[in-house]
C-alpha positions in Angstrom: -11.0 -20.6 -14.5 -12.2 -23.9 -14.2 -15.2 -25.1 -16.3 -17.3 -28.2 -15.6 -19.5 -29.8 -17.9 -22.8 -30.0 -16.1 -25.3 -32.7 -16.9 -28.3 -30.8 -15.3 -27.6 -28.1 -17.6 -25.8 -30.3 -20.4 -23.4 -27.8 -21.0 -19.4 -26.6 -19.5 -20.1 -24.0 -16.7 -17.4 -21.6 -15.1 -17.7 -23.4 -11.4 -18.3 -20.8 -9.0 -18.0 -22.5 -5.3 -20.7 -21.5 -2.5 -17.6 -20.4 -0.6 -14.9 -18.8 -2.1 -11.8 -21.5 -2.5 -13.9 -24.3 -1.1 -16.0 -27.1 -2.4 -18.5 -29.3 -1.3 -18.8 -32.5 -3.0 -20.6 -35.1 -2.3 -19.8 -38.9 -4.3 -21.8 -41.6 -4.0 -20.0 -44.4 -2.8 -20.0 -48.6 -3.0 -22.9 -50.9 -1.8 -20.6 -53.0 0.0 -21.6 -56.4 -0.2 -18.7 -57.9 -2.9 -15.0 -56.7 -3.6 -15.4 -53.6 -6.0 -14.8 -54.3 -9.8 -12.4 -52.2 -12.1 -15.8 -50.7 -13.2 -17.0 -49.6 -9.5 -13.2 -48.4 -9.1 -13.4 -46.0 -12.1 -15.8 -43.7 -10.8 -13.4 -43.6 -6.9 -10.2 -42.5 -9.4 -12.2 -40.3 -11.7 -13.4 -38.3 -8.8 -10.4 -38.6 -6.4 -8.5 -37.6 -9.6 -11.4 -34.4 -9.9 -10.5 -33.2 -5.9 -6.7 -33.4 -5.9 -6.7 -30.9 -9.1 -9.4 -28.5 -7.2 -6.0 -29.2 -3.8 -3.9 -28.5 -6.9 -5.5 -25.2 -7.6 -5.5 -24.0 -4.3 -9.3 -25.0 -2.8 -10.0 -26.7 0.3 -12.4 -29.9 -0.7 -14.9 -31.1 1.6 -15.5 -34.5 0.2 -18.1 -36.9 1.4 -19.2 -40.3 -0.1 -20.8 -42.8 1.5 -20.9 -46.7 2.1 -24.6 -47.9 1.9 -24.4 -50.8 4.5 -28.1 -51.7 4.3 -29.5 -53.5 1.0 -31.1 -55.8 -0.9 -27.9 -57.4 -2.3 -26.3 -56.9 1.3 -29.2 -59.1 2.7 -29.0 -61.6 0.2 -25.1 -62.1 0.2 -25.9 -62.1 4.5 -27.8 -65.2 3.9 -25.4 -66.5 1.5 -22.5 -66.3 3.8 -24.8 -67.4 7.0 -23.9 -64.0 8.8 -25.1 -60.9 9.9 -25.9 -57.4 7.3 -23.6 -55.6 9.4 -21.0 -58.1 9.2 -21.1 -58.4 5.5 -20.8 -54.5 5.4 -18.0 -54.7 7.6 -16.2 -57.0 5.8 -16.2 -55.2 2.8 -16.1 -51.5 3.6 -12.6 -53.4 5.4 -11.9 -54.5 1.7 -13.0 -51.6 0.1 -10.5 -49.4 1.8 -7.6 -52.0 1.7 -8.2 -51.9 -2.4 -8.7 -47.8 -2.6 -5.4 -47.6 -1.0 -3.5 -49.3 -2.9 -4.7 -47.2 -6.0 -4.1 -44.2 -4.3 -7.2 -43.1 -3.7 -7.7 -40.5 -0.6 -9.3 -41.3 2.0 -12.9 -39.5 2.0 -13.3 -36.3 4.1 -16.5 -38.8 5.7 -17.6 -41.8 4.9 -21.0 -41.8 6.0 -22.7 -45.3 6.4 -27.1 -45.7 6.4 -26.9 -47.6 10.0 -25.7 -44.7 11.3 -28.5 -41.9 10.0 -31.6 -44.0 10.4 -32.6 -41.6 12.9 -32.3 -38.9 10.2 -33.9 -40.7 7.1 -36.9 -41.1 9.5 -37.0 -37.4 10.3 -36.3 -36.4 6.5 -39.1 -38.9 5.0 -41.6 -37.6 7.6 -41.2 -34.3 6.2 -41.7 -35.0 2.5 -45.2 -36.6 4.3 -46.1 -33.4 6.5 -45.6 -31.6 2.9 -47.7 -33.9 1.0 -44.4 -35.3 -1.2 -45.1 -39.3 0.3 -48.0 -41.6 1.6 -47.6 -44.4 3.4 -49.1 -47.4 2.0 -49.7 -50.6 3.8 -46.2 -49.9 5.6 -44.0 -48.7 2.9 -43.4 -44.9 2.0 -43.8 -43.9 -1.8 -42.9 -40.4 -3.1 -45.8 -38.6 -5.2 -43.3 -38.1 -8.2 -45.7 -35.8 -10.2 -46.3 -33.6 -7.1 -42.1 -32.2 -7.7 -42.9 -30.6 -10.9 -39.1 -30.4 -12.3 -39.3 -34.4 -12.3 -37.0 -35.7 -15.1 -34.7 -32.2 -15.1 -31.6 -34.2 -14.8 -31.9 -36.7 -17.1 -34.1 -34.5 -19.6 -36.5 -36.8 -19.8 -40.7 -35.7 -19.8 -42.9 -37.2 -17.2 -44.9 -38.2 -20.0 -41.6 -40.2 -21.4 -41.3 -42.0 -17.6 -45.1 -42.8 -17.1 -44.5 -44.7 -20.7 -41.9 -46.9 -19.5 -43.2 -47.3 -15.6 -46.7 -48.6 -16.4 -45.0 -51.5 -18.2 -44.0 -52.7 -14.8 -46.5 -55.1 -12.4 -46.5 -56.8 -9.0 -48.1 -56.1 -5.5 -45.6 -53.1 -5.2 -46.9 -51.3 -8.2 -50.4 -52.5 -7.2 -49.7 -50.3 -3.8 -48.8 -47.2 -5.6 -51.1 -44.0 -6.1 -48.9 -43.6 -9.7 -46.5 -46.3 -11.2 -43.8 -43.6 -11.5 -43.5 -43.2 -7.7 -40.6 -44.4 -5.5 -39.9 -45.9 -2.2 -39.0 -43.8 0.8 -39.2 -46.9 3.2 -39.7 -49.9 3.0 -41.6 -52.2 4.8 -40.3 -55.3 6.8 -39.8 -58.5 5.4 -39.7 -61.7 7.6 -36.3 -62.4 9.2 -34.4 -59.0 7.1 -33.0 -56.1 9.3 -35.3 -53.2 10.2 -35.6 -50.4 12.5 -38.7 -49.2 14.1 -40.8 -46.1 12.5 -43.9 -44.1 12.8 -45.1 -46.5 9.7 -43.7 -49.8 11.2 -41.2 -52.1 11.6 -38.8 -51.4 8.3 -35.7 -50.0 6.6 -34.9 -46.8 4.2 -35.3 -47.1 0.2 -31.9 -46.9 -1.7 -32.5 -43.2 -2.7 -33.6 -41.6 0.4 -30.0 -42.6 1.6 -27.8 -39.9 -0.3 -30.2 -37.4 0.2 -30.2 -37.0 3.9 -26.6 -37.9 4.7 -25.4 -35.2 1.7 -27.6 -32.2 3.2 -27.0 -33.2 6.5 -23.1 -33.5 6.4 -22.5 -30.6 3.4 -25.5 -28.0 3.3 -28.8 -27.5 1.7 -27.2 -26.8 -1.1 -24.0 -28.3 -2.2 -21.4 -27.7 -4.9 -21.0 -30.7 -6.5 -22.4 -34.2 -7.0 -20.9 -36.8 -8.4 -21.2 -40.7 -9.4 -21.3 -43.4 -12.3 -23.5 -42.4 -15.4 -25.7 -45.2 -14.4 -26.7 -43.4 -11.0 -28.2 -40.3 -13.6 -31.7 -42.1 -13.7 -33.3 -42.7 -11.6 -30.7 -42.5 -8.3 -29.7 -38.5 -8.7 -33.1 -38.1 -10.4 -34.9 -39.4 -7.7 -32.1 -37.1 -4.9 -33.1 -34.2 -6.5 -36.7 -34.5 -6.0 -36.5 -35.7 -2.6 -34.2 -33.1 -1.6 -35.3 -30.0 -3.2 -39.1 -30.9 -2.1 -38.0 -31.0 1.4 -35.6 -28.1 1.7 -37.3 -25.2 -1.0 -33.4 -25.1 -2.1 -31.1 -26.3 -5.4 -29.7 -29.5 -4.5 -26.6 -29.5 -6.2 -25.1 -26.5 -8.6 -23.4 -29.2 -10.3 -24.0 -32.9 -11.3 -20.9 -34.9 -12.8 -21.3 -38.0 -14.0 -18.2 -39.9 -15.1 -17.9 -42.7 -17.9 -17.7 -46.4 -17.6 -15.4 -49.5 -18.2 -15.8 -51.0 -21.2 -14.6 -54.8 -22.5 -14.3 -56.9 -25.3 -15.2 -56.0 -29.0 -18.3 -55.0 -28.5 -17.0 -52.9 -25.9 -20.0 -54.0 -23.1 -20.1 -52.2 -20.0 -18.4 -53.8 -17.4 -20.6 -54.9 -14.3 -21.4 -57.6 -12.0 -24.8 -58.3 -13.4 -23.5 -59.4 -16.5 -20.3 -61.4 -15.3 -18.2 -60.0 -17.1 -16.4 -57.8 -14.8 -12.9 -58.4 -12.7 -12.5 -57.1 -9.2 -9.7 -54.7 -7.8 -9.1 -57.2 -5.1 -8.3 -60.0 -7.8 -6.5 -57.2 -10.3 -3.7 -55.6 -7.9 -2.3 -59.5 -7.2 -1.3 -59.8 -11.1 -0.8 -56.0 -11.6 1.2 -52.9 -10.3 -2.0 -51.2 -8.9 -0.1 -47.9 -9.7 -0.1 -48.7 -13.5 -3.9 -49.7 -13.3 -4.6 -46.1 -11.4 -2.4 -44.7 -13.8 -4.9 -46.4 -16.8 -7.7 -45.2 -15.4 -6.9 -41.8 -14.1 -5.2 -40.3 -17.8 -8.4 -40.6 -19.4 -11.1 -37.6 -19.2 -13.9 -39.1 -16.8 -16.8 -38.4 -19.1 -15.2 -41.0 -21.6 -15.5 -44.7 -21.4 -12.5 -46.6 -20.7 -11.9 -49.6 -23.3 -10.1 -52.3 -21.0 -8.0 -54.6 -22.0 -4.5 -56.4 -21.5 -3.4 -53.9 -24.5 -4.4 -50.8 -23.4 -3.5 -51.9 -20.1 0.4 -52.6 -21.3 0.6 -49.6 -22.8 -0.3 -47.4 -19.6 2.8 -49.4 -17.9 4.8 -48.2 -20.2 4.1 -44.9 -20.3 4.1 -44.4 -16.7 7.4 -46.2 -16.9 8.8 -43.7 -19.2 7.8 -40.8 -16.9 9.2 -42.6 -13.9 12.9 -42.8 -16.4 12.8 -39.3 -17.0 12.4 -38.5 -13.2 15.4 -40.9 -12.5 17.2 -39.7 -14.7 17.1 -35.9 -13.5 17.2 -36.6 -10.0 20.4 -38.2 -10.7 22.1 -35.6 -12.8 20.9 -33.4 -10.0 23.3 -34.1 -7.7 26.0 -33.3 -10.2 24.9 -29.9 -11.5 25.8 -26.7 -11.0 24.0 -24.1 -8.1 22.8 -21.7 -11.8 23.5 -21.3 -15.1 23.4 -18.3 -17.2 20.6 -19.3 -19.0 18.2 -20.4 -15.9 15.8 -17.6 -16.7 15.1 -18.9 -20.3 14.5 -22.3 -19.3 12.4 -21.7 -16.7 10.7 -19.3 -18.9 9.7 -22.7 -21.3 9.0 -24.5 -18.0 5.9 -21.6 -17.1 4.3 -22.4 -20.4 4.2 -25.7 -19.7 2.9 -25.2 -16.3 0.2 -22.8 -18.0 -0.7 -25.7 -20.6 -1.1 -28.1 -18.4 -3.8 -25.6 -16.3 -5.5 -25.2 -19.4 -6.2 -28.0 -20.1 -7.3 -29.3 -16.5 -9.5 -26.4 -16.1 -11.2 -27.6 -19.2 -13.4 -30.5 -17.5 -11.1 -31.9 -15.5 -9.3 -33.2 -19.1 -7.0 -36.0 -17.9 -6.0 -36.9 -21.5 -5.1 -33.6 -22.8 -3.4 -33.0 -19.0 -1.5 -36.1 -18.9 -0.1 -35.2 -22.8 1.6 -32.2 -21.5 3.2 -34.3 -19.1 4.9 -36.2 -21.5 6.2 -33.2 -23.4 7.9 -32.1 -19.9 9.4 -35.6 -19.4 10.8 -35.3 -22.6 11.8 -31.6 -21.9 13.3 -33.3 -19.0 15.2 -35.8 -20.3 16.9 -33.4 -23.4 17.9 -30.8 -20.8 19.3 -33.2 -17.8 21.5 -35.6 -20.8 23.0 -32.0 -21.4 26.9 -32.0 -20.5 26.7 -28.8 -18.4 22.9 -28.5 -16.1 21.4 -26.5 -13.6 20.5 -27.5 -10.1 17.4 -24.7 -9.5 16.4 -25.6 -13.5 16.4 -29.4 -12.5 14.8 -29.0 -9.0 11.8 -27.0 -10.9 11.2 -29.3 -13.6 11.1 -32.3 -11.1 8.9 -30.3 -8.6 6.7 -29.6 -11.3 6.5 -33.1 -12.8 6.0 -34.8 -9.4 2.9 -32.2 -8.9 1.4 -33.2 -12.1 1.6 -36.7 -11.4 -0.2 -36.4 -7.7 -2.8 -35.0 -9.4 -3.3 -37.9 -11.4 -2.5 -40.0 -8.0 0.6 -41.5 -9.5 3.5 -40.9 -6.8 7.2 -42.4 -7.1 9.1 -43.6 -4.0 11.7 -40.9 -3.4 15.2 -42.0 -5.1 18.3 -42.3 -3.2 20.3 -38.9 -4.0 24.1 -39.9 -5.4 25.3 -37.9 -2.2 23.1 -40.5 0.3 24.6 -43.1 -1.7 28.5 -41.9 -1.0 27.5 -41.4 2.5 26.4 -45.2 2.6 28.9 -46.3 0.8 31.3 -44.3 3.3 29.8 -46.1 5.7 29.9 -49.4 4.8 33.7 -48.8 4.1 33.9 -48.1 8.1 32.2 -50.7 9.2 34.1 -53.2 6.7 37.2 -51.7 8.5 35.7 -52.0 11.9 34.8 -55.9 10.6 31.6 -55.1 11.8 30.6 -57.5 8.6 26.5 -57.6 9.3 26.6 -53.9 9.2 28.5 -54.0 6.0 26.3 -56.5 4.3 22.4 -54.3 5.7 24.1 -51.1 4.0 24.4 -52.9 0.3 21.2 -55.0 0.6 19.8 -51.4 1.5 21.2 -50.3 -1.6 20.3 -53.4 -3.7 16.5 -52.7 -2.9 17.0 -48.9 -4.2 18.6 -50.6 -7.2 21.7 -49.8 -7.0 24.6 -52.5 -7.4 28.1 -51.7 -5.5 31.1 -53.1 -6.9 34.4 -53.2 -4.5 37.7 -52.8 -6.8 41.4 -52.3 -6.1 40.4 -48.7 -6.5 37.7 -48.9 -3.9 33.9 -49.4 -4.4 32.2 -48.2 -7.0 28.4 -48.1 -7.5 25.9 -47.6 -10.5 22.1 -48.6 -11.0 20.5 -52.3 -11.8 
């Protein structure tokens, strides 16, 4: 049974979907107005890590996470870059995808963008106003926060708490509030920003409004999970809940995750783009194997911080490199084992406990760490069994099925190896066409083999082959 720890309830729950073997789970996704940082790209892995164990388990995931294509930063960097909101947005949803692919991230279920559900947010903020949740206030929508009386639930924090720290803050805003502590639904439109026409004026939707509408409307009422950074907790989720729950009489979400950040340096700071100290995905994948940087980030448990550095980064590489050896190395003796052996059943016996430990731990929060250590004891169950002078085909074949499966989950998949009997086929091949003098044909078939790493060698005897 899986158990997730749940920061609404700050303790590990049995999950129980809505729907038996599926699960709805919403993500917030990137403000796209820059190339995403190692930091934004931990919480993409750590979730995208989270849904292929729930495909590993067996459950169908409906997963949804938006682009939010209309913002104050996406305005700004419009201005900076003398072109449209939509065409910044464009250009970097375009970038986002290019850099979640080459970590292996899956594609979303949806990506839902704010453009496209203005309509909707309209709707959804003129219900919280028909139900006395929000006011409109000289052309901006606030939320009456101390009408929803669970305000502060999620981050367990008293609206006495809040009011404390929100009556520090001043400007004409606040001055246009009923109560310091509420939030903007809409907001009114500045000179020469994009804005869409509303029963309160010419505007465009606050930033929390956003996730609200397009998760209900694309998952449910109710949904299984939520999911983002730790810094979304308070107010962004905070302020979902209370939006959402006010309008539909119904539990948001019956469970909030919330996953760690990326740390640097000796102090170990939090990595953003506010504080400059942050390097993007886009500028990361030219220097490094994005495979060993997903690898880095997926094999921790996703309520931890991540401590980057060039050393912890090195020695991801080469344990994913060790994993990949012991792989090689079995799909290579493979070929020259036997159908069975006498002792199949008691090796695949050892191979069910592993497959049983490595469940256990998973189901435990999603614990990468403790999943990804188990891997290494089959690698190096692996690599003991398959340097053994006499091997089994269906032992091998279920060891490497099963190490391969671990290693989606964490999103880490090897190109397939050339078998030894594709090689002799080749090989056979190239011999003809040598024969045939049919030279080009000769010399595609062993850089073919060159790229797979493997080096031919022609002798009196006839060609021989072995790996780089």
């Amino acid at each position: 049974m899986i158990k997730i720890y749940n920061t609404l309830t700050r303790q590990k729950e049995e999950f129980q979907p809505l729907e038996a073997g599926k699960v709805k789970m919403y993500v917030c996704g990137p403000t796209v107005y820059n190339y995403i940082h190692i930091g934004n790209a931990r919480s993409s892995i750590a979730f995208d890590t989270i849904r292929r164990y729930f495909e590993y388990r067996g459950y169908e995931v409906n997963y949804v996470s938006n682009f939010t294509d209309v913002d104050d930063k996406i305005i700004k960097a419009a201005k900076e870059l003398q072109i449209t909101a939509s065409e910044v947005a464009e250009r970097f949803i375009a970038a986002f995808k290019e850099d979640t692919k080459a970590l292996n991230i899956k594609e979303a279920t949806m990506n839902p963008r704010v453009m496209e559900h203005i309509p909707d947010i309209i709707e959804f903020v003129q219900v919280l106003m028909d139900k006395g949740f929000a006011y409109e206030s000289n052309g901006d929508v606030y939320y009456r926060t101390r009408k929803f009386k669970d305000y502060g639930k999620l981050s367990d924090q008293s609206i006495d708490e809040l009011e404390i720290g929100a009556s520090k803050r001043t400007g004409s805003e606040q001055a246009q509030k009923e109560d310091p502590l509420d939030f903007a639904l809409w907001k009114k439109a500045k000179e020469g920003e994009i804005s869409w026409d509303s029963p309160w004026g010419a505007g465009r939707p606050g930033w929390h409004i956003e996730c609200s509408v397009m998760a209900t409307k694309h998952l449910g009422d109710t949904i299984d999970i939520h999911g983002g950074g730790q810094d979304l907790e308070f107010p962004h989720h905070e302020n979902e809940i209370a939006q959402s729950e006010a309008k539909t009489g119904h539990p948001f979400a019956n469970y909030w995750m919330h996953n760690g950040f990326v740390t640097v340096g000796e102090t170990q700071e939090k990595m953003s783009k506010s504080l400059g100290n942050f390097v993007t995905v886009h500028e990361m994948i030219q220097k490094v194997d994005p495979q060993v940087l997903r690898f880095f980030m997926a094999t921790t448990q996703y309520r931890r911080p991540i401590c980057y550095s060039a050393k912890t980064l090195k020695e991801a590489e080469n344990n994913l490199q060790k994993l990949k050896t012991a792989l090689e190395n079995a799909q290579f003796r493979y070929d020259q084992a036997q159908a069975t052996l006498a002792d199949d059943q008691q090796q695949l016996t050892e191979l069910a406990k592993l497959e049983t430990q490595f469940v256990s731990e998973m189901d435990d929060d999603f614990n990468a760490a403790n999943g990804i250590t188990v891997a290494y004891e089959l690698a190096k169950w692996l690599n003991v069994y398959a340097n053994q002078e006499v091997v089994s085909k269906a032992v091998l074949q279920q060891a490497i099925s099963q190490l391969q499966a671990w290693l989606a989950v964490f999103g880490i998949e090897f190109s397939q190896e050339l078998l030894a009997e594709d090689i002799e086929a080749l090989i056979e091949e190239r011999n003809q066409a040598r024969k045939e003098r049919n030279f080009a044909r000769s010399d595609e078939i062993r850089d073919l083999l060159k790229e797979q790493g493997i080096i031919l060698e022609d002798t009196a005897q006839g060609t021989r082959w072995r790996k780089a």
